[in-house]
C-alpha positions as CSV (number, residue, x, y, z in Angstrom):
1,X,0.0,0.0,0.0
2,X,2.6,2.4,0.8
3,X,4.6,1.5,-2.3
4,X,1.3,2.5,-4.5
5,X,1.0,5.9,-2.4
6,X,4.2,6.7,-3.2
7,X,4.2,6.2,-6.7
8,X,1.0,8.4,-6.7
9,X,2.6,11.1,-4.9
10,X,6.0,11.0,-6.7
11,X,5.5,10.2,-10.5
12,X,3.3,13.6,-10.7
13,X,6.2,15.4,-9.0
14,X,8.9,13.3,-11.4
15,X,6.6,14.1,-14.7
16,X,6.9,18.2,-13.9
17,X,10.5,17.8,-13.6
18,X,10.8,15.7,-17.1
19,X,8.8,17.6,-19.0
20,X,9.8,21.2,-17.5
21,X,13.6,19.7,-19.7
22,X,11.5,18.5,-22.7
23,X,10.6,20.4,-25.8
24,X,6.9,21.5,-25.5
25,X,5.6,20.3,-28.1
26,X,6.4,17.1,-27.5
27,X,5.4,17.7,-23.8
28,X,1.9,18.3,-25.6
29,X,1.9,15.3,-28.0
30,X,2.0,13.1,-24.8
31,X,5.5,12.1,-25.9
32,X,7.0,12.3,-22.6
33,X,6.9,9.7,-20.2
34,X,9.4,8.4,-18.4
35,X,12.2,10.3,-19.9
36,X,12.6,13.7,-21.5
37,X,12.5,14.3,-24.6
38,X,14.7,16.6,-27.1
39,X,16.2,18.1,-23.7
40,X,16.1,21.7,-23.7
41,X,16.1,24.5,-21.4
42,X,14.0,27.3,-23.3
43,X,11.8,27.0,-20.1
44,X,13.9,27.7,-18.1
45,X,15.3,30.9,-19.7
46,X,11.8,32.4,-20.4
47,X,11.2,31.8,-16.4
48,X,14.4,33.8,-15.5
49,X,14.1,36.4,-18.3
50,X,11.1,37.3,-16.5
51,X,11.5,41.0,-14.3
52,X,8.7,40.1,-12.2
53,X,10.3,36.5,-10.6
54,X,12.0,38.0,-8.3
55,X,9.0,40.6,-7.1
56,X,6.2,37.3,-7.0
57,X,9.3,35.5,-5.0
58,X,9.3,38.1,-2.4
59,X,5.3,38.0,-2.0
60,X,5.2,34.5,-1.9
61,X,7.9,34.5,1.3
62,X,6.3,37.5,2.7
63,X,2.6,35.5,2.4
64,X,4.0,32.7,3.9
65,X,5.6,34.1,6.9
């Protein structure tokens, strides 16, 4: 039972990871599964090109506390 929790808890968690590496549009086709696909990181750089990241960072600590 706790074997099948897990696996509930953590492939969800593992599939963000996977596809937040893989090409979108493959993340879309439902090509993605286990491992990423056409590993890239244009994610990533949209994320941190992003002025307001740091600013929603901030509120989110300052909400939380």
């Amino acid at each position: 039972i706790t074997g099948a929790i897990l696996f509930i808890v953590a492939y969800p968690l593992y599939y963000v990871v996977i596809a937040s590496f893989s090409n979108p549009y493959d993340v879309y086709a439902g090509k993605t599964f286990f491992l990423p696909s056409k590993v890239t990181f244009e994610g990533y750089k949209a994320v941190f090109a992003n002025k307001n990241l740091l600013n929603g960072f901030i509120n989110s600590v300052k909400y939380s506390l």
